[in-house]
Residue, then its C-alpha position, 0 to 999 in steps of 0.5 A: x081897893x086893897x090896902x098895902x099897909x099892915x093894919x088887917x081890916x075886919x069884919x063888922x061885930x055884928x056880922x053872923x060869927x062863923x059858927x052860926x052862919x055853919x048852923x043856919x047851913x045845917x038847918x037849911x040843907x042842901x035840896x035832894x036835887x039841885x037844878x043846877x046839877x041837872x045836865x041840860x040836853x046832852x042828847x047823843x041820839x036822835x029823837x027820832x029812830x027813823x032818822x038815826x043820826x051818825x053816831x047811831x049808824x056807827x054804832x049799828x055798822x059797828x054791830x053788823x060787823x061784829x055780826x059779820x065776824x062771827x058768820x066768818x068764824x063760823x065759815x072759817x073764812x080767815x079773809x072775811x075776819x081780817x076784814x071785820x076787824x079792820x073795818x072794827x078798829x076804823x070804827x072806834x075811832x068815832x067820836x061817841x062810840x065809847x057809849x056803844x054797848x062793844x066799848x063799854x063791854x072792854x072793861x069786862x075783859x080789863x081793858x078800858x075804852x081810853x086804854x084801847x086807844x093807847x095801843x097803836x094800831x096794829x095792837x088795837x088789831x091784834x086785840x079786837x080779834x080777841x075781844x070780838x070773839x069774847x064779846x060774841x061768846x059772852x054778849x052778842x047773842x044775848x043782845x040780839x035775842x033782846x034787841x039792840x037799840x040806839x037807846x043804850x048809846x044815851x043810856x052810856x052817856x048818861x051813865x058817865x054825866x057825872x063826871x061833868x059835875x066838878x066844874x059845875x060846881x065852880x060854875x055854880x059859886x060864880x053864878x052866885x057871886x054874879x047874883x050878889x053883884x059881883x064881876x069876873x074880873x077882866x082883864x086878868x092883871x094885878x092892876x085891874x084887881x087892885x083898881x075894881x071892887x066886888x070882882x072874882x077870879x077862878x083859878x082856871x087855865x087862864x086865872x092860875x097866873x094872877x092868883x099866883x101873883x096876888x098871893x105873891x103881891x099881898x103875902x098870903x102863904x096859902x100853907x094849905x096848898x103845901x103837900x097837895x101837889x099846889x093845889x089851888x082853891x077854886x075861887x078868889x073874890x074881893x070885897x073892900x079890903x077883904x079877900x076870899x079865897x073858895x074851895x068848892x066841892x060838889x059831893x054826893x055820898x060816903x065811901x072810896x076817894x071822897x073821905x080824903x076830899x072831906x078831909x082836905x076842905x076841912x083842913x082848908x079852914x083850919x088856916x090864917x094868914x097873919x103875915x098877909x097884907x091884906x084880910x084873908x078868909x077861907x071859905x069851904x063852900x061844900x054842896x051835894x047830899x054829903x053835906x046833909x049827912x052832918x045834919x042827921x041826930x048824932x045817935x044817928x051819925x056815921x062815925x066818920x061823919x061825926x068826926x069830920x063834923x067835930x073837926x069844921x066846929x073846931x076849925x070854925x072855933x080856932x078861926x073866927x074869919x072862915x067859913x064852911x058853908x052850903x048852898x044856902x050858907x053861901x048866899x047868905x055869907x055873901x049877903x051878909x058882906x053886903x049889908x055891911x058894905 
């Protein structure tokens, strides 16, 4: 049950210090590929290509229409390309023929496949006869000389199965904590959190509200948030009297968009709540290969990467009640909350 009064309840002395849980984190690394990650399934094709299913028959009646255009070019037959365009911009409309090799050709012209569909429809039909005929002058011939198969359709969505990882993340923290005994918590109301131990919110759609209203309720500022648009943290559990609130952030490598998220989750431990009613921890639980890169020989640090690990040693230092963790230092954070239960 959490506790209203003032008086902030801390950990047991004898629980690992912050600094050393980041160290067993580095020693332990995160695994070059995580079964989690893996993507189960996710078959767009048929395993069979003698019985294509219906996105392999778009994509092949897509084609033959595209063929069809470049026979009516060559005729002259202004009708015949009208129609080949016609029946062109139906097909797109398809569920999954953005995986198509004339769909992902679009960006070669600069317009993506989600741009395509912003145009109305006359639009989409003004530019499929440009982009048909490029894609004829460009790649048809080529792909027909190789051979088109259905294969480049799976290939396609394989390609973009990354951009599902974010959310597994999410996913994987929860499985942990329902490994450690913890529960979702339902139904999703203050008087349910403050009544159940051990539980978990994710701060989706449908737990957004509650974690709003348990910060309200309990005086907790969450100042990290400030400037980020209120960008909320991933997960908040409940052990006792203590509250956790989870930034989890899957990354793989260095470079583009991914030194301001290092950046963020840093920062995310470099703050307290004094003022809040309740004990609160930050955790940063950051899993992926990125996080092995603060394991390598500091001769052999990126320079970036040398300052980012600088800065979770200094925020580890400053706040002695968060943590930054992997896969492993997650786990044994939770265990660790268990054995002093």
């Amino acid at each position: 049950m959490i506790y209203t009064d003032k008086k902030l309840v801390y950990l047991h002395k004898n629980m690992l210090k912050n600094t050393d849980l980041f160290q067993l984190s580095l020693k332990n690394p995160e695994p070059l590929i995580d079964d989690f990650y893996v993507k189960k399934g996710g078959l767009i094709i048929s395993d069979n290509p003698n019985s294509p299913n219906g996105l392999m028959k778009t994509n092949r009646d897509l084609l033959d229409n595209i063929t069809a255009f470049r026979i009516a070019k060559d005729v002259h037959n202004i009708k015949m390309m009208d129609h080949a365009v016609i029946n062109t911009q139906e097909l797109m409309q398809e569920k999954g023929v953005n995986y198509s090799e004339f769909s992902s050709f679009l960006s070669i012209i600069d317009v993506s496949y989600s741009i395509y569909h912003t145009l109305s429809k006359n639009e989409q039909i003004e530019f499929l006869k440009i982009a048909i005929k490029k894609y004829i002058e460009m790649r048809h011939p080529i792909y027909l000389n190789h051979g088109y198969t259905a294969t480049s359709l799976q290939v396609g969505k394989d390609a973009k199965s990354h951009k599902s990882s974010g959310m597994l993340g999410i996913i994987k923290g929860a499985s942990i904590l329902d490994n450690f005994s913890y529960s979702k918590l339902k139904p999703l109301n203050l008087n349910s959190f403050n009544s159940q131990n051990k539980i978990y919110i994710l701060t989706d759609k449908d737990g957004k509200k509650l974690f709003k209203e348990i910060l309200k309720k309990y005086k907790i500022d969450l100042k990290w948030s400030s400037g980020r648009e209120k960008k909320m943290p991933d997960i908040l559990f409940k052990n006792g009297s203590d509250i956790y609130i989870v930034e989890q952030k899957h990354m793989k490598e260095l470079g583009g968009g991914q030194d301001k998220q290092v950046t963020e989750i840093i920062n995310f431990i470099s703050y307290s709540e004094g003022k809040s009613l309740v004990k609160v921890h930050y955790v940063t639980f950051l899993d992926g290969l990125y996080f092995n890169l603060f394991t390598k020989k500091n001769s052999f640090l990126d320079g970036k990467v040398k300052n980012q690990l600088v800065s979770i040693k200094k925020n580890l230092e400053n706040q002695p009640s968060n943590y930054f963790v992997n896969t492993f230092g997650f786990n044994k954070l939770l265990k660790e909350i268990k054995n002093k239960e």
